[in-house]
N, C-alpha and C positions, 0 to 999 in steps of 0.2 A: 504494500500500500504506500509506503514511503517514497517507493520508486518512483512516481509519476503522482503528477500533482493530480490526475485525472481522478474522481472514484469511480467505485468500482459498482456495478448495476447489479444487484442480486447476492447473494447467500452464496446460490451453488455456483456462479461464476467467482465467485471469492476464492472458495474451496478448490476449484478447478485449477485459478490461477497459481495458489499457493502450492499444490500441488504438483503441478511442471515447474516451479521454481523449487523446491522437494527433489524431485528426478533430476534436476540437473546441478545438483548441490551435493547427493547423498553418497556420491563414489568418489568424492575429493577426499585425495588422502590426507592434504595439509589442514581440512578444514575436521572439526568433530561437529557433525550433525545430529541432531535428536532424531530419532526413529519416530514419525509419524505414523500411526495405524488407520493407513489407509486401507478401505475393503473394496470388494468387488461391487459393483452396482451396475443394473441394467441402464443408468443414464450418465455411466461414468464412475470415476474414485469418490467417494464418500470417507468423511470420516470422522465419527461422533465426537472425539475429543474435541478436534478443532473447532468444531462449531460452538462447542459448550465454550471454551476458551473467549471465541469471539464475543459470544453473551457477557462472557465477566468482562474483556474489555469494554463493552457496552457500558454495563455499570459501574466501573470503574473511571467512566466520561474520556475512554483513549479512543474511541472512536462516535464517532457518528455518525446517525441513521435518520434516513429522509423517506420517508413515503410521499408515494404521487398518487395524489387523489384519483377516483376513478380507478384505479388499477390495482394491482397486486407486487409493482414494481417496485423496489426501494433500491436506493442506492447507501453506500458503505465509503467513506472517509476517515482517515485520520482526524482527529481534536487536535487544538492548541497543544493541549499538555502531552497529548499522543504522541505528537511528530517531538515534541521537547524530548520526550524518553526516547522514541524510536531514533531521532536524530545523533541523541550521545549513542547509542547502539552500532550504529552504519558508521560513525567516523571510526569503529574499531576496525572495523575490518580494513583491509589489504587492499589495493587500488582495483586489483585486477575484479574479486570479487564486485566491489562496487558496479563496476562496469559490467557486468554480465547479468547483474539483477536491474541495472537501468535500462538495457537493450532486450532483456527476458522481457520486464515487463513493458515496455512500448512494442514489442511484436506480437504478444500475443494479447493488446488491449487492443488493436485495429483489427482480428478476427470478429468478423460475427459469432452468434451461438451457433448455427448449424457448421461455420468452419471449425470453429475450436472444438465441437463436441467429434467433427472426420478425424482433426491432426490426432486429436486423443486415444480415438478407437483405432486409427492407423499406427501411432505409433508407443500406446501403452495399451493394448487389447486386453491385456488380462487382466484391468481394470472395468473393463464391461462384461455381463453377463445378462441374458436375456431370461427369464423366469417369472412366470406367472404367479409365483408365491411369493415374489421378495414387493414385496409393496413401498413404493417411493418414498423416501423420507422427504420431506418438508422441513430444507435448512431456515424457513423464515422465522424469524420472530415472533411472537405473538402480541397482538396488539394490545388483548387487555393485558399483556405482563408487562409492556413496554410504560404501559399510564400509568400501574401503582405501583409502587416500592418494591422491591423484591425481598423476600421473606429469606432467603439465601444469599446473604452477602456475599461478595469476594472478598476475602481476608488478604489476598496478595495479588499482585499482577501475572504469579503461576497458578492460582488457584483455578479451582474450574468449579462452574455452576451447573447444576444437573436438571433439575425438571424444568428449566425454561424457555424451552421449544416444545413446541406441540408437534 
């Protein structure tokens, strides 16, 4: 998200993006990556941690979330105080890294959704799987959690929140 001033439209395009920046991060020897548990899913990589994650940054005010009236679209931005933490984060790293999450995320934020969901099945397939029992998760937010308070704080910027996606 830091990468580009642009935000980001959706939940699962969040997940998506964060995802191929994941893949192309996680075979670096010099870097130590955290293991994401991404799963299989018939509309692509899913992955519950990170979503719940995204909620505590939610409540935690690191990001922010916009609904467009009439629709089902929201879009996802860094906060003030978000890009403050995220920004002492990015000047650690290494030049070159820097540069490969700025050009990751400008290439793959000018795909539409039907391109980036082909690059994906083309080139991470056993991240997709087609099944009539797995029934879609719904990375959105929920509106009425988003109005009142959440009864589950986040205690840390690692913490994660659990029931607040539907």
């Amino acid at each position: 998200m830091y990468a580009d001033e642009k935000p980001i439209v959706g939940m699962n395009r969040l997940i998506r993006e964060i995802f191929i920046v994941y893949e192309s991060f996680k075979n670096d020897s010099n870097l130590l990556v955290q293991d994401i548990n991404f799963q299989f899913h018939k509309s692509g990589p899913k992955c519950d941690d990170l979503a719940d994650t995204l909620v505590c940054m939610y409540f935690s005010r690191d990001i922010d979330r916009q609904l467009f009236e009439k629709s089902n679209a929201e879009e996802y931005k860094l906060s003030n105080s978000g890009k403050n933490h995220i920004s002492q984060e990015f000047e650690l790293f290494p030049i070159n890294v820097k540069n490969k999450l700025l050009e990751t995320r400008k290439k793959f934020d000018q795909l539409k959704e039907d391109e980036f969901l082909n690059y994906l099945s083309k080139n991470h397939g056993e991240y997709f799987k087609s099944s009539k029992n797995d029934k879609k998760r719904n990375f959105s937010l929920d509106k009425n959690i988003l109005n009142k308070k959440s009864k589950n704080k986040c205690k840390s910027k690692n913490s994660v929140a659990k029931p607040l996606l539907r």
